[in-house]
N, CA and C atoms as a LAMMPS dump frame, in Angstrom:
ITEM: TIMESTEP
0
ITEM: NUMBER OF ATOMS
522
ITEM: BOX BOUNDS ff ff ff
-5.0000000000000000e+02 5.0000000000000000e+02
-5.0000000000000000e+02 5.0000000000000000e+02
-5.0000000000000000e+02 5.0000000000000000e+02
ITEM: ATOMS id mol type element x y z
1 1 1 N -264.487 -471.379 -18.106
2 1 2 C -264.222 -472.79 -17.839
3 1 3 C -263.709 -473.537 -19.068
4 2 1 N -263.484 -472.562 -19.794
5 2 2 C -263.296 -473.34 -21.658
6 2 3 C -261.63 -474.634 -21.031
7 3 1 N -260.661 -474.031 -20.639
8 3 2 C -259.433 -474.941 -20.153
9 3 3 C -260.193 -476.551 -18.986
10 4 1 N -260.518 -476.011 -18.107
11 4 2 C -261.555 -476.778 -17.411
12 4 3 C -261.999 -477.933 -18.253
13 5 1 N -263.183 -477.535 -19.229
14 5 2 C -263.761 -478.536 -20.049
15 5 3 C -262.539 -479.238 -21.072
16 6 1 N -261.645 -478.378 -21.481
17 6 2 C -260.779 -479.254 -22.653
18 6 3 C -259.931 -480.445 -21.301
19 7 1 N -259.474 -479.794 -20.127
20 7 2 C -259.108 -480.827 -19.374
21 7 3 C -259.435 -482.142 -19.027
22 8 1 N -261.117 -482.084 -18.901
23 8 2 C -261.815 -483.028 -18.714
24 8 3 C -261.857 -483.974 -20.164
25 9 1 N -262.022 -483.034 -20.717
26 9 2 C -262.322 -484.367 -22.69
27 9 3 C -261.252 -485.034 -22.327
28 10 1 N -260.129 -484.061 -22.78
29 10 2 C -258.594 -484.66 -23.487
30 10 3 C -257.843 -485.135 -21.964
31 11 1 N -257.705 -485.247 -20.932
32 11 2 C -256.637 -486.023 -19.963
33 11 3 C -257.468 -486.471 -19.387
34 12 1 N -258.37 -486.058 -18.369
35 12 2 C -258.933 -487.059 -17.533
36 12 3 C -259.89 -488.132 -17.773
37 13 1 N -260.588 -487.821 -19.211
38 13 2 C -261.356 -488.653 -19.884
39 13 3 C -262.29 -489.365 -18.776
40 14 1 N -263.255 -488.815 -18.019
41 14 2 C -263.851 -490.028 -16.821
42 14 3 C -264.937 -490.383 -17.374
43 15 1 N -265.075 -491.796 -16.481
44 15 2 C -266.411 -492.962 -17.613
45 15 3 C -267.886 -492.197 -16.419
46 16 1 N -267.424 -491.704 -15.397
47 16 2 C -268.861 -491.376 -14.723
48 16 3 C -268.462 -489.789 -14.149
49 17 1 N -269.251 -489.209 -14.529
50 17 2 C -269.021 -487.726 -13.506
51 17 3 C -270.065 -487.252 -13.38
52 18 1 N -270.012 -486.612 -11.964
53 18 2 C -271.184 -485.637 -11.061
54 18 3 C -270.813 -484.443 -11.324
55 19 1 N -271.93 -483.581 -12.242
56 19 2 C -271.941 -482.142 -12.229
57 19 3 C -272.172 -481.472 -11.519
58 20 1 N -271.996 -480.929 -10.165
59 20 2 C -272.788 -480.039 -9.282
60 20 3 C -272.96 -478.794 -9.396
61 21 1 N -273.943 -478.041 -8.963
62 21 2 C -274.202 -476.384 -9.51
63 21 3 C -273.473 -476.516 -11.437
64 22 1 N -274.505 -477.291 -11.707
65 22 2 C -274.486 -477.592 -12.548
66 22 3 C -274.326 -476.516 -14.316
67 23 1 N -275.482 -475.468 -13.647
68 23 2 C -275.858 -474.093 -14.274
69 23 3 C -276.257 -474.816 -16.147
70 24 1 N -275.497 -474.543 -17.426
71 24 2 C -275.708 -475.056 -18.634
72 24 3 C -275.392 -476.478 -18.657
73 25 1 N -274.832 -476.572 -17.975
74 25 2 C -273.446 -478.089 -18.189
75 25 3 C -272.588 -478.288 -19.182
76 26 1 N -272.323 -476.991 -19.334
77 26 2 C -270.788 -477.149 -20.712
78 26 3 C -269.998 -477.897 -19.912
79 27 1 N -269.403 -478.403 -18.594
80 27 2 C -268.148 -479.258 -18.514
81 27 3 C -268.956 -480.577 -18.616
82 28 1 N -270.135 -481.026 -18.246
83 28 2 C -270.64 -481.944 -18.412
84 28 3 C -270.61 -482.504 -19.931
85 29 1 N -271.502 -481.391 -20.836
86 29 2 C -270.922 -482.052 -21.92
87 29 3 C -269.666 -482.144 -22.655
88 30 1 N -268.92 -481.648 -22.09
89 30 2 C -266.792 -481.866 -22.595
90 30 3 C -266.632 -483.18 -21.936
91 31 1 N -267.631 -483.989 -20.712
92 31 2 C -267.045 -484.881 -20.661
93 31 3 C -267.879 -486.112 -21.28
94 32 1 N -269.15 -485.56 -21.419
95 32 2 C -269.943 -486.272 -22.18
96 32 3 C -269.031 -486.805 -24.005
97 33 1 N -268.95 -485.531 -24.472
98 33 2 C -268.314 -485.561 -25.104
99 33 3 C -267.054 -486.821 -25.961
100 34 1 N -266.479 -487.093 -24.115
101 34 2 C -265.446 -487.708 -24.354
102 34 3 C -265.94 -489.433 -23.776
103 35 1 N -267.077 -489.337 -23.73
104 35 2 C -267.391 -490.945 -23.705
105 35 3 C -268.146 -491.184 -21.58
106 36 1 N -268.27 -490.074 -21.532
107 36 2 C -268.289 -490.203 -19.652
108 36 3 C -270.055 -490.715 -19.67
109 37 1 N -270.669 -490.637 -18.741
110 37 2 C -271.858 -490.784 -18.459
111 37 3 C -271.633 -489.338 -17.327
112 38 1 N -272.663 -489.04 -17.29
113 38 2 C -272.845 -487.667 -16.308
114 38 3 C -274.224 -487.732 -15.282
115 39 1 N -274.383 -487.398 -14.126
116 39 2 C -275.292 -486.991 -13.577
117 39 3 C -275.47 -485.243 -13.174
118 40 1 N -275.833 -484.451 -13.973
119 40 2 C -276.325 -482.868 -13.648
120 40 3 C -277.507 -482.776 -12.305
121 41 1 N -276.193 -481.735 -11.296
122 41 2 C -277.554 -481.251 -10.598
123 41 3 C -277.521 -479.847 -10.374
124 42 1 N -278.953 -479.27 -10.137
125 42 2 C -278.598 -477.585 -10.074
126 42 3 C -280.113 -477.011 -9.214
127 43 1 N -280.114 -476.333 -8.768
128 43 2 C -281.437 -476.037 -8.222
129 43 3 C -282.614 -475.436 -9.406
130 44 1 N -282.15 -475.193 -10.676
131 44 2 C -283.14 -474.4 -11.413
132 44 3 C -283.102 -474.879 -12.621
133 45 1 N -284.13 -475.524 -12.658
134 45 2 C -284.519 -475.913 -13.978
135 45 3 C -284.584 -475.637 -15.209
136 46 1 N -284.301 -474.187 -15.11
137 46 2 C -284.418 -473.198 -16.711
138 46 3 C -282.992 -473.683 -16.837
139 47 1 N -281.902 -473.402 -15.875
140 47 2 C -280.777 -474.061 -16.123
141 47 3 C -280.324 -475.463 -16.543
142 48 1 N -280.975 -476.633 -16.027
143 48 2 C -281.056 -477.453 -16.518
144 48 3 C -281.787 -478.003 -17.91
145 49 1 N -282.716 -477.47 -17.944
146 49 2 C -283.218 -477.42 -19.636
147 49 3 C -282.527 -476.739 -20.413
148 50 1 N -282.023 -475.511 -20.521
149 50 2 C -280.611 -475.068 -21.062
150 50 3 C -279.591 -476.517 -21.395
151 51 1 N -279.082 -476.683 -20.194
152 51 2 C -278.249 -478.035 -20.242
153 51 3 C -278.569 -479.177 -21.491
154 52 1 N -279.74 -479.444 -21.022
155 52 2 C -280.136 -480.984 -22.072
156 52 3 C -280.704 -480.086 -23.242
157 53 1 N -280.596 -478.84 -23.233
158 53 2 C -280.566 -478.548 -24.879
159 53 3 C -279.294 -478.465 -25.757
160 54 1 N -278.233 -478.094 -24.478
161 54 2 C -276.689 -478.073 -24.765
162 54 3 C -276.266 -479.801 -25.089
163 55 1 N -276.329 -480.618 -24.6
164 55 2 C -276.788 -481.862 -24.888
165 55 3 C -276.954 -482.397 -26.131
166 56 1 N -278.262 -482.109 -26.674
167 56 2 C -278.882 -482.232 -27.755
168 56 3 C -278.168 -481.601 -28.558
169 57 1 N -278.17 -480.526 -28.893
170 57 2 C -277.228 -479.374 -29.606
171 57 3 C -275.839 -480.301 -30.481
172 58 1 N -274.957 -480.854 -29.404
173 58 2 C -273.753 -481.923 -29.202
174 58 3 C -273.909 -483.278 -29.63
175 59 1 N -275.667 -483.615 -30.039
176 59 2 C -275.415 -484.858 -30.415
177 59 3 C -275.463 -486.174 -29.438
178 60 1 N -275.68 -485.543 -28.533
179 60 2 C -275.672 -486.775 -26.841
180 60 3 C -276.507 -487.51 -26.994
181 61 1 N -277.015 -488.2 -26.973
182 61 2 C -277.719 -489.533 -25.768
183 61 3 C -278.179 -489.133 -24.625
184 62 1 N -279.647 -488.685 -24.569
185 62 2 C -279.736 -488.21 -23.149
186 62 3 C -279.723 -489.051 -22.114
187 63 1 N -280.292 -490.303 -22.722
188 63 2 C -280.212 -491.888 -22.504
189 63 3 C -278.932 -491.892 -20.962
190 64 1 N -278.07 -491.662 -21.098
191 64 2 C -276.951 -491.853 -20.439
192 64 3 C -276.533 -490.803 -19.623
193 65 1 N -277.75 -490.088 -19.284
194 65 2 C -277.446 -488.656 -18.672
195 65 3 C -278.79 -488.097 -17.822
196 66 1 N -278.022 -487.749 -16.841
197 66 2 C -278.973 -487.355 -15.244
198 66 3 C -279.51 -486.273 -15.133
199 67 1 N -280.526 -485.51 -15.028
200 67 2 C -280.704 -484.179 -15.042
201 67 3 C -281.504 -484.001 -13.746
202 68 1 N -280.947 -483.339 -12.274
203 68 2 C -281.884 -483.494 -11.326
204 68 3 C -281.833 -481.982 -10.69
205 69 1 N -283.501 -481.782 -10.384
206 69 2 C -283.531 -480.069 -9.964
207 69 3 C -283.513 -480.47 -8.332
208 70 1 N -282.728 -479.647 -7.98
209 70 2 C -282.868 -479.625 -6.288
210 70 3 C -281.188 -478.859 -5.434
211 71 1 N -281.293 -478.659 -4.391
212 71 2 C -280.167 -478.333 -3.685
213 71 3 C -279.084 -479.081 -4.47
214 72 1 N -277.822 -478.495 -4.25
215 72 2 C -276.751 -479.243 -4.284
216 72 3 C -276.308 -480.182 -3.159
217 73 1 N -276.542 -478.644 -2.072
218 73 2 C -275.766 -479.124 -0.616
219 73 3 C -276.725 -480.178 -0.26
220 74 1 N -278.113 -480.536 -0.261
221 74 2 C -278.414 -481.431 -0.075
222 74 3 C -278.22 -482.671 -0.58
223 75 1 N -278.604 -482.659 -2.058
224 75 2 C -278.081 -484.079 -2.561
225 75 3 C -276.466 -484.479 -2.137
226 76 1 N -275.481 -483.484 -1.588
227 76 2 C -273.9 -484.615 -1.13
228 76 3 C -274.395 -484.725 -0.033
229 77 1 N -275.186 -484.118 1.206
230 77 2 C -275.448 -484.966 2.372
231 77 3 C -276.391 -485.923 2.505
232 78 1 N -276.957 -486.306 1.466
233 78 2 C -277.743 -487.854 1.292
234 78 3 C -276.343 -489.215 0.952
235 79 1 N -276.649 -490.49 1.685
236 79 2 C -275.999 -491.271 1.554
237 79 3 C -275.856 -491.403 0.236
238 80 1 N -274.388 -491.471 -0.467
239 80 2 C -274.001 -491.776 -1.812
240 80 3 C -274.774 -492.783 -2.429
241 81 1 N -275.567 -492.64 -3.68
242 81 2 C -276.052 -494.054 -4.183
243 81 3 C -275.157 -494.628 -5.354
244 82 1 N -274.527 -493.675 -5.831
245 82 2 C -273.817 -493.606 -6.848
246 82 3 C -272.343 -493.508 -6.47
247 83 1 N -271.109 -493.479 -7.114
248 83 2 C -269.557 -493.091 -7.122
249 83 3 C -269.376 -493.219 -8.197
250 84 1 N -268.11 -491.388 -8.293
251 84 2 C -267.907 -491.25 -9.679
252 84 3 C -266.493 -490.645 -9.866
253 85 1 N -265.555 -491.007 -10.807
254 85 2 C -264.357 -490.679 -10.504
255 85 3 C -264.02 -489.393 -10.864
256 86 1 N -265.251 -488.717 -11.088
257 86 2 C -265.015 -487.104 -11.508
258 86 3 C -266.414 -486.137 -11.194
259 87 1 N -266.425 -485.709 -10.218
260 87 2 C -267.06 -484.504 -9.802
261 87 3 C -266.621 -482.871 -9.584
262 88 1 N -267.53 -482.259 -10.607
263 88 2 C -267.132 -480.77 -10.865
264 88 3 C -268.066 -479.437 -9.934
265 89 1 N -267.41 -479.771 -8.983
266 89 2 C -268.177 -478.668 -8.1
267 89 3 C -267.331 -476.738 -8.616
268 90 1 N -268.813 -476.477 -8.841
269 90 2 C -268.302 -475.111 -9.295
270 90 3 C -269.764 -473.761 -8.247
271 91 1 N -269.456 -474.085 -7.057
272 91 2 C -270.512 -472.998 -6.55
273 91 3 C -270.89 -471.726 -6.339
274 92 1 N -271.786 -471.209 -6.656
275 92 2 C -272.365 -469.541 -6.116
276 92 3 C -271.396 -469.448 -4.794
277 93 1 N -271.011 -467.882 -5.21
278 93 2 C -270.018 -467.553 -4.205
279 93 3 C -271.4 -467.205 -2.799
280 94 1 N -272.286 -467.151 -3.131
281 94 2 C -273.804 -466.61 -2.495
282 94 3 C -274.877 -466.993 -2.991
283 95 1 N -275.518 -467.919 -2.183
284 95 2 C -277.211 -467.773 -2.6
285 95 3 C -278.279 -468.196 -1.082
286 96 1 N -279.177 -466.979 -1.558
287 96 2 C -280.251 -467.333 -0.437
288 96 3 C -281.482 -467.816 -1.5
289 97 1 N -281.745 -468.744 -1.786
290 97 2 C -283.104 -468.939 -2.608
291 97 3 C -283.919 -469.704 -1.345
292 98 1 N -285.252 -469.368 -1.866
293 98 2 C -286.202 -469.944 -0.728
294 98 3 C -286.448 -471.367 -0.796
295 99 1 N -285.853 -471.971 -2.272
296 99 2 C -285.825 -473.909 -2.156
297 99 3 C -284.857 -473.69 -1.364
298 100 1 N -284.138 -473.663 -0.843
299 100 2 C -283.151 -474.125 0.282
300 100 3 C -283.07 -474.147 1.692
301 101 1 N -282.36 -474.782 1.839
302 101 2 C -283.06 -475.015 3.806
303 101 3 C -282.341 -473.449 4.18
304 102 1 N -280.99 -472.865 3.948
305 102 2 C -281.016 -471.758 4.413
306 102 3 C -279.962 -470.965 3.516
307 103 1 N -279.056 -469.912 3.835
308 103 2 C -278.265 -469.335 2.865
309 103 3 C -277.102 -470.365 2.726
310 104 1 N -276.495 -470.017 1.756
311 104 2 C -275.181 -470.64 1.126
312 104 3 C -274.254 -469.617 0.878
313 105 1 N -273.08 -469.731 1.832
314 105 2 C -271.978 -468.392 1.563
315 105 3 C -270.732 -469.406 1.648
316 106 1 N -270.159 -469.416 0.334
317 106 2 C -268.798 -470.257 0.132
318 106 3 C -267.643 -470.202 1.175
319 107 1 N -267.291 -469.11 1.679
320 107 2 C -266.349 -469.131 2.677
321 107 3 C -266.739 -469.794 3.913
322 108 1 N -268.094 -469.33 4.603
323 108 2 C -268.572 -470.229 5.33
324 108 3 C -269.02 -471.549 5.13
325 109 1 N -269.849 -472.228 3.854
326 109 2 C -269.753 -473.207 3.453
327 109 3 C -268.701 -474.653 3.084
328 110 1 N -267.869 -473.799 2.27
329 110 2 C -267.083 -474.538 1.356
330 110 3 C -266.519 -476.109 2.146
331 111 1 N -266.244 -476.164 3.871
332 111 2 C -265.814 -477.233 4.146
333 111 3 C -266.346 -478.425 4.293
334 112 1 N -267.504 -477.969 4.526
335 112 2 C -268.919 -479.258 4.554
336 112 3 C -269.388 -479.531 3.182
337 113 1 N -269.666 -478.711 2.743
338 113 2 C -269.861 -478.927 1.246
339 113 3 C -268.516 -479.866 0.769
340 114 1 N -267.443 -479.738 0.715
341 114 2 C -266.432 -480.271 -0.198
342 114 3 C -266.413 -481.713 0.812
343 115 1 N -266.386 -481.834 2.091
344 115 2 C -266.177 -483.12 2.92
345 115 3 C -267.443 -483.827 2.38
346 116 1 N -268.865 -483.459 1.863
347 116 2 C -270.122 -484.334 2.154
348 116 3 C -269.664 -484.658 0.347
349 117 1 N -269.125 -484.082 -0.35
350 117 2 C -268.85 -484.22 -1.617
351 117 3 C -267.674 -485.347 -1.953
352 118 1 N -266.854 -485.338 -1.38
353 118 2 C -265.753 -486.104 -1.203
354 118 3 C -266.349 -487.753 -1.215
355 119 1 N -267.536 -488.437 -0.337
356 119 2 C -267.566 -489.23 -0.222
357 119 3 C -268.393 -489.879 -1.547
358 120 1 N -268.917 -489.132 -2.389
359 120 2 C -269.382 -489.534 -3.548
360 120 3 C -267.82 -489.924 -4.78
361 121 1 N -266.979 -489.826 -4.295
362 121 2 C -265.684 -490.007 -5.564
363 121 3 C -265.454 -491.783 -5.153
364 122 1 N -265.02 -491.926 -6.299
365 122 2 C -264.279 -493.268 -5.919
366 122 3 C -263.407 -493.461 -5.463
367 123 1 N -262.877 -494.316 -5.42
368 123 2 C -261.756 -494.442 -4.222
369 123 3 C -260.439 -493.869 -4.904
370 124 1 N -260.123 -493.693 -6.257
371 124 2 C -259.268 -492.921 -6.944
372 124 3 C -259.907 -491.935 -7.952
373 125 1 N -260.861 -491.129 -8.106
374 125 2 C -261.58 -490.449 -8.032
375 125 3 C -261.062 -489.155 -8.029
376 126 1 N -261.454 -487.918 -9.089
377 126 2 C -260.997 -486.353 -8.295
378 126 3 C -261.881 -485.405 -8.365
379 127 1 N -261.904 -484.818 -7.902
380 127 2 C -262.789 -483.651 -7.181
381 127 3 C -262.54 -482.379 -7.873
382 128 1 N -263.037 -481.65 -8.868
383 128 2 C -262.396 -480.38 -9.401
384 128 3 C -263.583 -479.444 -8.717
385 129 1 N -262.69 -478.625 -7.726
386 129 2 C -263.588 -477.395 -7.166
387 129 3 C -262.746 -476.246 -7.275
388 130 1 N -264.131 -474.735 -7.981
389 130 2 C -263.486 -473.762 -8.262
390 130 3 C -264.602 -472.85 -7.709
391 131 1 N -264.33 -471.538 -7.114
392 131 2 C -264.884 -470.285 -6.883
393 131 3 C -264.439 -469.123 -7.696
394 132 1 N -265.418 -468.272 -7.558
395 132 2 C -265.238 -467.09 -8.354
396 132 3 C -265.311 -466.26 -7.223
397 133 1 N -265.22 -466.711 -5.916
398 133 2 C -264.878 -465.663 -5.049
399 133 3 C -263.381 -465.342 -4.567
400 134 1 N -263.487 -463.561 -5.137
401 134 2 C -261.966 -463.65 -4.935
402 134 3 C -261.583 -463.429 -3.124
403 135 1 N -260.33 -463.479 -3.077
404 135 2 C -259.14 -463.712 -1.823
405 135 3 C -259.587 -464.82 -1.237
406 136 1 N -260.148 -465.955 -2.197
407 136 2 C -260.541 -467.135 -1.21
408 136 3 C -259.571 -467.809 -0.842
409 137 1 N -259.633 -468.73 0.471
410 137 2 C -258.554 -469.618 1.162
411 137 3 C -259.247 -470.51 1.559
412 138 1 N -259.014 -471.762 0.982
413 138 2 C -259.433 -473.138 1.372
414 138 3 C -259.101 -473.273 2.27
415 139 1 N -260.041 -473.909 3.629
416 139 2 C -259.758 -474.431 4.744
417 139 3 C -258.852 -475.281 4.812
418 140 1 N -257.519 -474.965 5.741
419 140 2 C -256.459 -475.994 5.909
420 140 3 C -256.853 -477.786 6.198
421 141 1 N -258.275 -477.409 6.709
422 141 2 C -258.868 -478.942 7.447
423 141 3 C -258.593 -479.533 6.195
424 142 1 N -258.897 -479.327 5.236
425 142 2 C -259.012 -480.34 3.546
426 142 3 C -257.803 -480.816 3.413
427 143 1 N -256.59 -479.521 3.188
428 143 2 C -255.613 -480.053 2.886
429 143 3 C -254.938 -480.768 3.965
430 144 1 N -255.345 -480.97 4.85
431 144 2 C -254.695 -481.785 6.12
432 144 3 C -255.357 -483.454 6.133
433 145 1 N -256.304 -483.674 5.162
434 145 2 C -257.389 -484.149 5.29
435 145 3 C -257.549 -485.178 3.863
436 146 1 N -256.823 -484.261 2.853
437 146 2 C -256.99 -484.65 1.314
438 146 3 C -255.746 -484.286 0.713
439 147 1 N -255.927 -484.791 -0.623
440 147 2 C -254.618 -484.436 -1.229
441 147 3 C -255.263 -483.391 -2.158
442 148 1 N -254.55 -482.034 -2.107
443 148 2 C -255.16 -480.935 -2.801
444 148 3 C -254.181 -480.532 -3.509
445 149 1 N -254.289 -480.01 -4.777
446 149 2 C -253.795 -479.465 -5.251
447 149 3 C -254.411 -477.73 -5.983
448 150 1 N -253.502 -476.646 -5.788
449 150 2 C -254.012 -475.495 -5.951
450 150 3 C -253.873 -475.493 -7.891
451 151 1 N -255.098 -475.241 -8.95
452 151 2 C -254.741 -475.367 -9.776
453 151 3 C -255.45 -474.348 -10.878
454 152 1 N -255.126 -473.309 -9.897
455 152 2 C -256.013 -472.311 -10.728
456 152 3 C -254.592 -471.392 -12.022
457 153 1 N -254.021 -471.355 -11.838
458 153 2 C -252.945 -470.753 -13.02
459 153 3 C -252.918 -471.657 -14.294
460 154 1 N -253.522 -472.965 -14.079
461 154 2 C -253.621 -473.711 -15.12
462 154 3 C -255.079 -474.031 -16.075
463 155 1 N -255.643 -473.111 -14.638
464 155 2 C -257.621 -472.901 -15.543
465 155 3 C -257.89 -471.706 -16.12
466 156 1 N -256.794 -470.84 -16.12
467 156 2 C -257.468 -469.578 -16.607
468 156 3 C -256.685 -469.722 -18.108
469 157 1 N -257.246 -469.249 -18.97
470 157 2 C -256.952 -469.1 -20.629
471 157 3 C -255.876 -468.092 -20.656
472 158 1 N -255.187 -468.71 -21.541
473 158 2 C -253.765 -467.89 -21.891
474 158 3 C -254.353 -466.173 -22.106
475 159 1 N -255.636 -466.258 -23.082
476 159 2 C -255.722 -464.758 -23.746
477 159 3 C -256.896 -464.593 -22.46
478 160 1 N -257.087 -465.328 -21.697
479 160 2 C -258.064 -464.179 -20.639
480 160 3 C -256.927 -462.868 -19.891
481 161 1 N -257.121 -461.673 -19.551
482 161 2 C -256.557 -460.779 -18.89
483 161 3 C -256.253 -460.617 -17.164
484 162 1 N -257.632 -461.307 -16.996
485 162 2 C -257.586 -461.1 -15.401
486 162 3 C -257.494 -462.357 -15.065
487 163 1 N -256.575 -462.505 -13.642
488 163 2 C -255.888 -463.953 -13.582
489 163 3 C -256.448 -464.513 -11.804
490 164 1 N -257.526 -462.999 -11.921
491 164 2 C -257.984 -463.236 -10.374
492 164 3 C -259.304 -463.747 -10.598
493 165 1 N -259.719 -464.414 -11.697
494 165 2 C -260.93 -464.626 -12.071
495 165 3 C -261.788 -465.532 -10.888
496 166 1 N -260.801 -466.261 -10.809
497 166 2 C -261.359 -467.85 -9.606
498 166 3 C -260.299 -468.517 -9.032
499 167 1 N -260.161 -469.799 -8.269
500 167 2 C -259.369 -470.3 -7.584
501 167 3 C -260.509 -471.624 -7.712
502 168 1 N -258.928 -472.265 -8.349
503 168 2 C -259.429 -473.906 -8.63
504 168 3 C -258.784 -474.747 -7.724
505 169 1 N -259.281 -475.909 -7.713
506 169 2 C -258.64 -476.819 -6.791
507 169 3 C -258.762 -478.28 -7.487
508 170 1 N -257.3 -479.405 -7.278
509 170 2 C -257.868 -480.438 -7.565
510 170 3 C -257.675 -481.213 -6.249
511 171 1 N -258.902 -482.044 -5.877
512 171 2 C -258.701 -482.838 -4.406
513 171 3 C -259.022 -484.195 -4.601
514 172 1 N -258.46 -485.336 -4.085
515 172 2 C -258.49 -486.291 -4.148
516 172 3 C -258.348 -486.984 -2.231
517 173 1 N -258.979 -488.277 -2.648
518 173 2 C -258.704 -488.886 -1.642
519 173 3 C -257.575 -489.237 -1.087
520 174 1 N -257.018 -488.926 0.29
521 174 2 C -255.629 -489.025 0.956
522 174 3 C -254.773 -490.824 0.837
């Protein structure tokens, strides 16, 4: 995600962003970094304490920064309390953990997940979602639905080798 995070510091610079599947929060802090406020969420806490040590590490303000253990998919289907013009959904291509109401499989997932996610952006707002599952194909409903852009040739690192690593997306409101 090293391109990912320099994207976020240096161009998109956002004053609020939602980390989802949060895991360390290196893009969180690239945008922390660059002046954002962040809310981290992830189901596991060792991960999130990782995070706000990555945080600390950087010099942050935790002051200005969210750290919440629980579902992902649940917290976007709770009514938005918040809007943020940059949310980084990056999900398990698979997980059955027993905090969760049931399994999570990205191909079957990914459209509800990205629609219940969508309504947390602002109204000009973007959405960076990437899988590490390969031959994935975003449901046409999105792009019929959103303005997507496919932007994975521009997330993978010049000196990485394998170019099938993931499939990024940037989506915005139509």
């Amino acid at each position: 995600m090293r391109t990912q995070r320099d994207l976020i510091q240096m161009k998109i610079k956002p004053k609020k962003m939602l980390n989802l599947f949060s895991y360390t929060c290196s893009v969180a802090v690239a945008a922390a970094l660059g002046g954002a406020t962040t809310t981290n969420v992830d189901l596991s806490n060792t991960y999130l304490d990782w995070g706000i040590e990555n945080y600390r590490i950087n010099n942050l303000n935790l002051e200005n920064h969210q750290f919440l253990a629980g579902p992902c998919e649940e917290f976007v289907e709770q009514k938005p309390t918040d809007r943020y013009d940059l949310i980084f959904l990056d999900p398990p291509t698979f997980s059955n953990s027993k905090r969760m109401k049931g399994d999570f499989d990205i191909v079957e997932d990914h459209t509800s997940l990205i629609e219940n996610t969508m309504k947390w952006l602002t109204i000009d707002g973007t959405l960076l979602f990437s899988t590490n599952k390969k031959r994935f194909k975003l449901d046409e409903h999105l792009s019929a639905k959103y303005s997507v852009k496919e932007t994975t040739a521009l997330s993978i690192p010049e000196d990485f080798k394998n170019s099938a690593i993931h499939k990024s997306y940037e989506i915005k409101l139509a």
